[in-house]
N, C-alpha and C positions, 0 to 999 in steps of 0.2 A: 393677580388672580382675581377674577369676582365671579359673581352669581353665575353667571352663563359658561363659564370651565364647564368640561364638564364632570367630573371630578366633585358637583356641586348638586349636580341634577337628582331631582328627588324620582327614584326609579318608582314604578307603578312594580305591586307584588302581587302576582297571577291569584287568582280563587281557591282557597284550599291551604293556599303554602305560607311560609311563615318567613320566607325573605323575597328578595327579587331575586336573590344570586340563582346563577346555571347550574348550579353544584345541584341544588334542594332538585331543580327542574329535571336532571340528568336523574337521579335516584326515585324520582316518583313518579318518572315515565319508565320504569321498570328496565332498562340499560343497564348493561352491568356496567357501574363507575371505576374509573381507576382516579385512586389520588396520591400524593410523594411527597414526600419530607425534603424539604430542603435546609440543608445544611447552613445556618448563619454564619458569615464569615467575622474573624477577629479583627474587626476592621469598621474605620469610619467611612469608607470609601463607598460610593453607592455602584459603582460600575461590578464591584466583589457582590452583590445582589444581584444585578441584572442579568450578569454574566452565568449565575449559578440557575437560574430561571428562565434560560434560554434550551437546556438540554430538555427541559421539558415540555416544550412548547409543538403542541399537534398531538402530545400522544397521554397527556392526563385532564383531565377534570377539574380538577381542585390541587395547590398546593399549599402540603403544611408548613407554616411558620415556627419553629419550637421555639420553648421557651426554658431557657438556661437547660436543657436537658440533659440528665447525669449530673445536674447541680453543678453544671462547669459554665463559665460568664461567654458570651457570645453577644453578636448585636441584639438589640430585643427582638422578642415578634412582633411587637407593635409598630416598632421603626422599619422592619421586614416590611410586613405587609403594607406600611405607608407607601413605600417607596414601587411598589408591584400591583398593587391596588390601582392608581394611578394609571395606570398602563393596559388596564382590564383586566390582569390577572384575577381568576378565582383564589382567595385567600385561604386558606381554615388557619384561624389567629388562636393558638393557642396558650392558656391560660394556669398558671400550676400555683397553688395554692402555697406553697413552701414561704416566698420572696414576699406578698404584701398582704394588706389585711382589706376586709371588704370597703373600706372605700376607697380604696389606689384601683381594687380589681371593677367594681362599677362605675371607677372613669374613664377607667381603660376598656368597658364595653361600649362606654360613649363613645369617646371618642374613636374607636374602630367600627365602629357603626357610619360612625358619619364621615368617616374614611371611604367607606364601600365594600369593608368586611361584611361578608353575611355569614358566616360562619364561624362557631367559638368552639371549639375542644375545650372541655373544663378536666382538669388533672388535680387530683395531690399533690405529685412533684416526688420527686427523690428527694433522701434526707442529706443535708451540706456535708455530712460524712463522707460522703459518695463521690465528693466533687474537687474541685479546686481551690477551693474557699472552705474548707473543713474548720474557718472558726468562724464562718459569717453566722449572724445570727437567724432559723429558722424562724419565719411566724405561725405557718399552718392555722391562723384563724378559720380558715375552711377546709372543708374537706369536698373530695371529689362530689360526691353527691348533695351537699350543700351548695355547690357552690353552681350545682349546674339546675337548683330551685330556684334559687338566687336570681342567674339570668333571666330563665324562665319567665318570673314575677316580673322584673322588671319590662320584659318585651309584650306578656297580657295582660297586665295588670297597669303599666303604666306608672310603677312607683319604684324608688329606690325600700331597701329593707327598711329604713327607718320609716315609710308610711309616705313621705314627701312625695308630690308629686313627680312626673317627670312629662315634659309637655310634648314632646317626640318621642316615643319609646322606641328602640334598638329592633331592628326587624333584621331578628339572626337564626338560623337551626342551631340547635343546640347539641354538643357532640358531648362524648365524654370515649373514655376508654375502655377495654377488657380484654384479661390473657383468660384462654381455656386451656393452657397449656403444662399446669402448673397443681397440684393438689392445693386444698382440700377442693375436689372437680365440680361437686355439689355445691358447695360456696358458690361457683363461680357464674353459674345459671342463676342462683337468687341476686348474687351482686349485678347482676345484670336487668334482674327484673324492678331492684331496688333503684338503680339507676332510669329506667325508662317511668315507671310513675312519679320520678322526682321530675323526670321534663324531659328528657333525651331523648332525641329524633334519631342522632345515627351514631355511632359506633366503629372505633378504628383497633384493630387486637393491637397488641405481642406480637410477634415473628412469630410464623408458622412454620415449621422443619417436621412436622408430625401429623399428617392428613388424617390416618385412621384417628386420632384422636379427636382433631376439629371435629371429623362427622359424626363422633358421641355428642361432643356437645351440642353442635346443630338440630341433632337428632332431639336433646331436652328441651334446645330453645324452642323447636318444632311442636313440641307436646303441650307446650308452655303460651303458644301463639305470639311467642316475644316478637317470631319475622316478621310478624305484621305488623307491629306498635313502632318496629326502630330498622333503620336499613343498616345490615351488619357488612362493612368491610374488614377481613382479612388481610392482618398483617406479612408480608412478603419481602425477602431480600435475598440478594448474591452473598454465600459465603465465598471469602477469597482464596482459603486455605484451610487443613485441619488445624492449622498453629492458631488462626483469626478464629478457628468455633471455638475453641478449647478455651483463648481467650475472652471469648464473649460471653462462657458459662460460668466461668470463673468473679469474672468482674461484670456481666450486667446481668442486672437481679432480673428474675421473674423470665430468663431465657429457657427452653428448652430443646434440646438438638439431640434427636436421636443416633446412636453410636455408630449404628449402619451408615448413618448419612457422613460422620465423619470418617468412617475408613474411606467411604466410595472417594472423599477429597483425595484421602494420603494415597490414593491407589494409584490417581490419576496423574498422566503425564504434567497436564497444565489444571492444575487446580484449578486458578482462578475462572478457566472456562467452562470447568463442567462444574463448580458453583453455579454458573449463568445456566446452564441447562439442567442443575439441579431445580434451582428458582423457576424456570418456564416451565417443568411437569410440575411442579408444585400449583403454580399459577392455572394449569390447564385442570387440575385434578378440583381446586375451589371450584372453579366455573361450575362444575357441573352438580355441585351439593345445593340441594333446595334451601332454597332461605338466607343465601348469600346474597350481597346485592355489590360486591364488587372485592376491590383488592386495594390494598394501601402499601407502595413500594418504598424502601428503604433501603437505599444501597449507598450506604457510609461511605465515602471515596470511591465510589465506584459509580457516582451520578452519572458519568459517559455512557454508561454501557444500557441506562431504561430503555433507551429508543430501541435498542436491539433486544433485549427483554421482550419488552411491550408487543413488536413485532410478531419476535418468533413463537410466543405467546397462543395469538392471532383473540385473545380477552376483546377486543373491541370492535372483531369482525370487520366488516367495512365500514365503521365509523370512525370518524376524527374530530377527535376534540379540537376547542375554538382554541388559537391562536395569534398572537398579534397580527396585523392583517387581513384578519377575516370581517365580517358585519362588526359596526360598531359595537364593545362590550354595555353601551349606556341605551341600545333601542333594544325596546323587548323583541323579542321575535320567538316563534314556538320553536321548540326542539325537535330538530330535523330527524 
């Protein structure tokens, strides 16, 4: 491999924006974004990546890479995103403060930086209790909001925390998370706001199962002028069953599903299908709340069914996101 891969090429970053990537491009040209989790496989095999990254090609934006999430061991997201990055995928490399201490996590912005990540989700992390590894040892040296000053600093400031220079700095949008989903409600607007003056550009929630309540909180972030400081995507997924919500409230923290939504499951002939059409009024109901700027899909085992999602949806109108195939991911071009 040398200089001229391109893979190597140092992208030109438009006026205004704070990476080259399509992702920033697609959200501050006022688009409503969709972006997706993708699930990392247990596996050293890179075709279990490419293969997982294929269901979503034409009908998202940006794909998340997690990291250990639920405290349970997976490929990294850094190894993720190497391997997709590559290939033109829009990355979001996400980063959870649990696993290393800040200097593993600002070489790991380097080096995903000069991967072709432009985008870092900064997290807490679940605690190792949560997970698979309930005696590994936690470090939590940072915390979400530390940790996404942190990047911050480094991408305009040009320095690692210790003050040392850094002769390239990291041209990334800086993400972080938030559920509105969940009391204390009022908490959850200031952790929001506390987040966007530490550095935070955009915002991926919690599962949404509870619209009338997003549109309280949208409504404080609306008072707040937070819409305009961060572009907020809304978290979204297929439930598969009332057995799958029941267990999802049970065992992942910070869920909320309201009870209406799981009888309409138990009623239904095929659960699993009217989860999907639960999820697509769901989807179609964000769209139209002011101060949303997109949706973020999650459907655990159920990554076959976004394209039909996304669709029945119609969240993207007659647009399509870039896909392998399309204009080189490494020439600028405006968004169409």
């Amino acid at each position: 491999m040398t200089e001229a891969d391109p893979v190597f090429r140092t992208l030109p970053t438009p006026p205004g924006s704070s990476s080259p990537g399509r992702f920033e491009q697609i959200l501050r040209s006022g688009r409503f974004a969709v972006s997706a989790e993708l699930s990392p496989p247990d596996s050293a095999d890179p075709e279990e990546v490419f293969s997982r990254a294929r269901v979503f090609e034409g009908y998202v934006d940006a794909i998340n890479a997690t990291d250990g999430s639920g405290a349970n061991c997976h490929m990294s997201s850094v190894g993720v995103c190497a391997l997709l990055t590559r290939l033109g995928y829009s990355m979001v490399m996400q980063i959870s403060c649990r696993d290393r201490n800040r200097i593993a996590i600002q070489g790991d912005v380097l080096g995903a930086a000069a991967m072709g990540v432009a985008n870092i989700l900064c997290l807490t992390g679940d605690g190792v209790q949560a997970g698979d590894h309930p005696a590994a040892k936690p470090v939590f040296d940072l915390d979400a909001v530390s940790l996404i000053s942190l990047v911050r600093r480094m991408r305009d400031e040009s320095r690692f925390e210790s003050g040392r220079a850094i002769s390239s700095p990291p041209r990334v949008l800086v993400g972080g998370a938030a559920n509105p989903f969940v009391p204390p409600f009022d908490f959850r607007v200031d952790r929001l706001e506390k987040k966007i003056e530490a550095g935070m550009q955009f915002v991926q929630t919690q599962y949404c199962f509870d619209v009338p309540r997003l549109r309280t909180f949208m409504s404080r972030v609306r008072d707040r002028g937070l819409h305009e400081r961060c572009h907020i995507l809304v978290g979204v997924g297929p439930l598969a069953s009332a057995r799958a919500a029941r267990w999802i409230l049970a065992h992942v923290p910070g869920v909320h599903i309201p009870e209406a939504s799981i009888d309409r499951l138990a009623r239904a002939r095929s659960p699993r299908m009217e989860g999907r059409r639960l999820c697509v009024e769901t989807m179609q109901e964000i769209r139209e709340i002011d101060g949303v700027a997109g949706v973020h899909v999650m459907a655990y085992r159920q990554e076959e069914a976004i394209a039909e999602i996304i669709d029945a949806s119609e969240v993207l109108g007659e647009r399509r996101p870039w896909r392998p195939g399309d204009e080189s991911p490494w020439e600028r071009r405006a968004v169409q």
